[in-house]
C-alpha positions as CSV (number, residue, x, y, z in Angstrom):
1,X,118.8,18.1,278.4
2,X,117.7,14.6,277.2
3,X,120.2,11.9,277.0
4,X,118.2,9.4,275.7
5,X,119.9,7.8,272.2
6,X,119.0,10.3,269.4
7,X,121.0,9.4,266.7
8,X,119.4,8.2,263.5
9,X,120.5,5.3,261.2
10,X,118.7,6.3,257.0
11,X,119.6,3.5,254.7
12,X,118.7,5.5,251.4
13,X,118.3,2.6,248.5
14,X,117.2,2.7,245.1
15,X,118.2,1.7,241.4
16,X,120.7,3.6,239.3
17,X,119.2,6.5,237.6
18,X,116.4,7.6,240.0
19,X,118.2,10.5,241.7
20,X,119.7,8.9,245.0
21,X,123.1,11.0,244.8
22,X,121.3,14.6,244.4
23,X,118.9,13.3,247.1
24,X,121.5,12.5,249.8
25,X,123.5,15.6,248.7
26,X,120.6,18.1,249.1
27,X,120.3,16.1,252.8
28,X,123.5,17.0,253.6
29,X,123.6,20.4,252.6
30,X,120.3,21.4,254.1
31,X,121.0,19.2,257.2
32,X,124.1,19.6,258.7
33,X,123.4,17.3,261.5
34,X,123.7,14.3,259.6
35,X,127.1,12.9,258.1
36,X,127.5,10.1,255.2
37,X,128.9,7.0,255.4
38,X,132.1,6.7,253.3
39,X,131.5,2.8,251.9
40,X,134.5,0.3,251.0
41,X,134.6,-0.4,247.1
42,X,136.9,-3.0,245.0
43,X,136.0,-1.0,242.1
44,X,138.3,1.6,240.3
45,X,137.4,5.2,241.0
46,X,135.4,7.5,238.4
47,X,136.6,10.8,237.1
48,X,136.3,13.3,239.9
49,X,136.4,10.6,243.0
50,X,138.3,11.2,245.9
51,X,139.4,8.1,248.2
52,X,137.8,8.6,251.9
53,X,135.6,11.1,250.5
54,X,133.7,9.3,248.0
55,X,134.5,5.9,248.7
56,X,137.4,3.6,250.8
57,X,138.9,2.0,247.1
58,X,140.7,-0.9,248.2
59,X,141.7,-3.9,246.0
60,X,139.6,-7.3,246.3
61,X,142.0,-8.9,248.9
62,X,142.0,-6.2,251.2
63,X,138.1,-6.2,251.0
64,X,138.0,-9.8,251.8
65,X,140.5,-9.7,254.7
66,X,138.4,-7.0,256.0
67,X,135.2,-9.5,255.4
68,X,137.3,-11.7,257.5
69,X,137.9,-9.5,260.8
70,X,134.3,-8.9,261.1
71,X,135.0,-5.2,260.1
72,X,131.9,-4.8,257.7
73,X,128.1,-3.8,259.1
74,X,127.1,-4.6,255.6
75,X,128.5,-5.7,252.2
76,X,127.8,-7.4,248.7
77,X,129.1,-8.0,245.7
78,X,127.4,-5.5,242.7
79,X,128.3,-5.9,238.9
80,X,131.1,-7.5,239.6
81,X,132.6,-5.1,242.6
82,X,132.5,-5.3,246.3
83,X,130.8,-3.1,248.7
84,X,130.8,-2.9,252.2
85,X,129.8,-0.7,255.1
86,X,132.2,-0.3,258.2
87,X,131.3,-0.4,261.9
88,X,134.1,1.9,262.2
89,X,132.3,4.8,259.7
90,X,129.0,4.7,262.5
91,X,131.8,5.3,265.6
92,X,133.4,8.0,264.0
93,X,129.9,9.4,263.4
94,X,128.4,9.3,267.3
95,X,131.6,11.2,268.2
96,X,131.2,13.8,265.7
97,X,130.0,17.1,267.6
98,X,126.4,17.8,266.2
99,X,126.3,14.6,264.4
100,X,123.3,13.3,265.2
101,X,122.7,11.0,262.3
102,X,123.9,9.1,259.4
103,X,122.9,8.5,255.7
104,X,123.9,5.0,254.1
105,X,123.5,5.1,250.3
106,X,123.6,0.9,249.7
107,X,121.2,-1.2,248.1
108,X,118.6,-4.0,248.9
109,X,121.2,-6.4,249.9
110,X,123.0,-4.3,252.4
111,X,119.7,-2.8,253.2
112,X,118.4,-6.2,254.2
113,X,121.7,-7.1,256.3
114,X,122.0,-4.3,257.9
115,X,117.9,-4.3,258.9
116,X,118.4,-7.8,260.5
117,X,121.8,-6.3,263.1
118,X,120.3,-2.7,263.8
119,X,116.6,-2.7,265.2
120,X,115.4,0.5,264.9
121,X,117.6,1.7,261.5
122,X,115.0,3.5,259.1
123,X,114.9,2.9,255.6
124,X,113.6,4.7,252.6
125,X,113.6,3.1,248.5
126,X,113.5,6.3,245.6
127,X,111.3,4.9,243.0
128,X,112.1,7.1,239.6
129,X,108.7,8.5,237.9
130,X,108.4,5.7,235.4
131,X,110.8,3.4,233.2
132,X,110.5,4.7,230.5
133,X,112.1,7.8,232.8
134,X,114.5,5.9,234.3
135,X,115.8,4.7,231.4
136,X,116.6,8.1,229.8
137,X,118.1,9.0,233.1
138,X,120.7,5.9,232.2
139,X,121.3,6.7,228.8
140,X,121.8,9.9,229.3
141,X,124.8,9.7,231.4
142,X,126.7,9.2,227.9
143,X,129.5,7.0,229.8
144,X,127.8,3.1,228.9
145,X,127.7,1.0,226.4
146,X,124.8,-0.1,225.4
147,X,125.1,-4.1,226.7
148,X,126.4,-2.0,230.6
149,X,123.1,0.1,229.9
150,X,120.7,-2.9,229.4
151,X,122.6,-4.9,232.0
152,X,121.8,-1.9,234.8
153,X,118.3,-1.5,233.7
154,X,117.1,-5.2,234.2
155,X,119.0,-4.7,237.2
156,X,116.8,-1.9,238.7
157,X,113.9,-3.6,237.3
158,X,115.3,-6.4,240.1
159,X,116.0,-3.4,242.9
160,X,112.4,-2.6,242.2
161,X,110.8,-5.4,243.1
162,X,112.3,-5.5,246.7
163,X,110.9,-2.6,247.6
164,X,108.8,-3.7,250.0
165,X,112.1,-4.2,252.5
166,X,111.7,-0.8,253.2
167,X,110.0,1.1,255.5
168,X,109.1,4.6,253.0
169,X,108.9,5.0,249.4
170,X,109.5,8.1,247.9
171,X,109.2,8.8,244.3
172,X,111.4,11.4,242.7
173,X,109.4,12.6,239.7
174,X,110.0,16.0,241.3
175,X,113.3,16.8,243.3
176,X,112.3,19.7,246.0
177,X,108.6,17.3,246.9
178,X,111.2,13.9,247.1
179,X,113.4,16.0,249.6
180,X,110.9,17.3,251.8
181,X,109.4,13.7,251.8
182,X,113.0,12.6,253.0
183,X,113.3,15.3,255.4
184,X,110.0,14.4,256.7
185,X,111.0,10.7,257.1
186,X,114.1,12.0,259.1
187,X,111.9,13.7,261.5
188,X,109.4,10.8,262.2
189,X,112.6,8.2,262.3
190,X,113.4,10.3,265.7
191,X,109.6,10.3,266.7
192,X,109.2,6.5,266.5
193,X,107.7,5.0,269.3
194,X,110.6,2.8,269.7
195,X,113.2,5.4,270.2
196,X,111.1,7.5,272.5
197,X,109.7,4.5,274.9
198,X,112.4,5.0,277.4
199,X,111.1,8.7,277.7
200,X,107.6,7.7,278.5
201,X,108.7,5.1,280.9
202,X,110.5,7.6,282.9
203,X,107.8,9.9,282.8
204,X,105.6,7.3,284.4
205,X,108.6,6.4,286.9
206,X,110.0,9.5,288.1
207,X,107.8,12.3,286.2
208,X,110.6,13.8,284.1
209,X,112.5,13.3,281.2
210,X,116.1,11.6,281.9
């Protein structure tokens, strides 16, 4: 059995309306290897949201004492709210049974932070079809007004153009092709040549796997 270090790091990223949440649900469902990690919010939960499920909700000053002890991998402030992504969510992780990977659904910011701590993390950016698409997507949530609605769609004109942070792009003008092209980038994420040089190396010193 190999017990080389097989556990994946996918920092999933792109602006609001191109399909990230169906995406990293259909990942979870379809493999059950990899867990998500809960994030730390200031903001008020939405209809339906359950606290440690969906998100940590904390208030602002709890956030920034957490800030404070160092407890945060990752965080920003977004429209307003903090967001943050604990070391302690990546522990609970690695001593899950099975788990063998984790999905962080954060944006360019905590993308970029976490990129510059964790060397061989993998990141992908979901790209919506077009903008006229993307907007549609927005509006048709029904829940903004229309100043919240233009406000998010100059910002994912913004999260657009950092793409190039990111290791994949995917574009999700079809659902089932964006997942396999996520699944995919799961599978090479393991494969890289950076997680699998120890295995050489001990081929060449001992002619086995470790």
């Amino acid at each position: 059995m190999n017990t080389y270090d097989d556990f994946l790091l996918l920092v999933l990223s792109s602006p609001s309306g191109a399909g990230k949440t169906t995406l990293t649900r259909m990942l979870l469902e379809r493999c059950p290897e990899l867990r998500f990690s809960v994030s730390h919010t200031t903001r008020p939960p939405r209809a339906k949201e359950t606290d440690g499920s969906d998100y940590h909700f904390v208030d602002r000053s709890r956030f920034l004492q957490l800030v404070d002890q160092g407890a945060f991998l990752e965080w920003a402030e977004v429209h307003g709210n903090l967001y943050g992504t604990s070391t302690a969510e990546i522990v609970r992780a690695r001593a899950t049974p099975g788990c063998t990977g984790m999905i962080f659904d954060i944006d360019y910011q905590g993308a970029r932070q976490i990129k510059s701590k964790v060397a061989d993390v993998v990141t992908a950016f979901l790209l919506p079809p077009s903008m006229q698409e993307l907007e549609r997507r927005l509006r048709g949530r029904a829940s903004e007004t229309e100043e919240t609605l233009q406000r998010r769609f100059a910002t994912a004109q913004r999260e657009i153009e950092h793409y190039a942070l990111f290791d994949y792009v995917v574009v999700n003008d079809d659902v089932q092709r964006a997942f396999d092209e996520l699944r995919s980038i799961v599978v090479a994420g393991r494969a890289r040549r950076e997680r699998r040089a120890s295995l050489a190396e001990s081929l060449l010193r001992t002619g086995r796997l470790p």
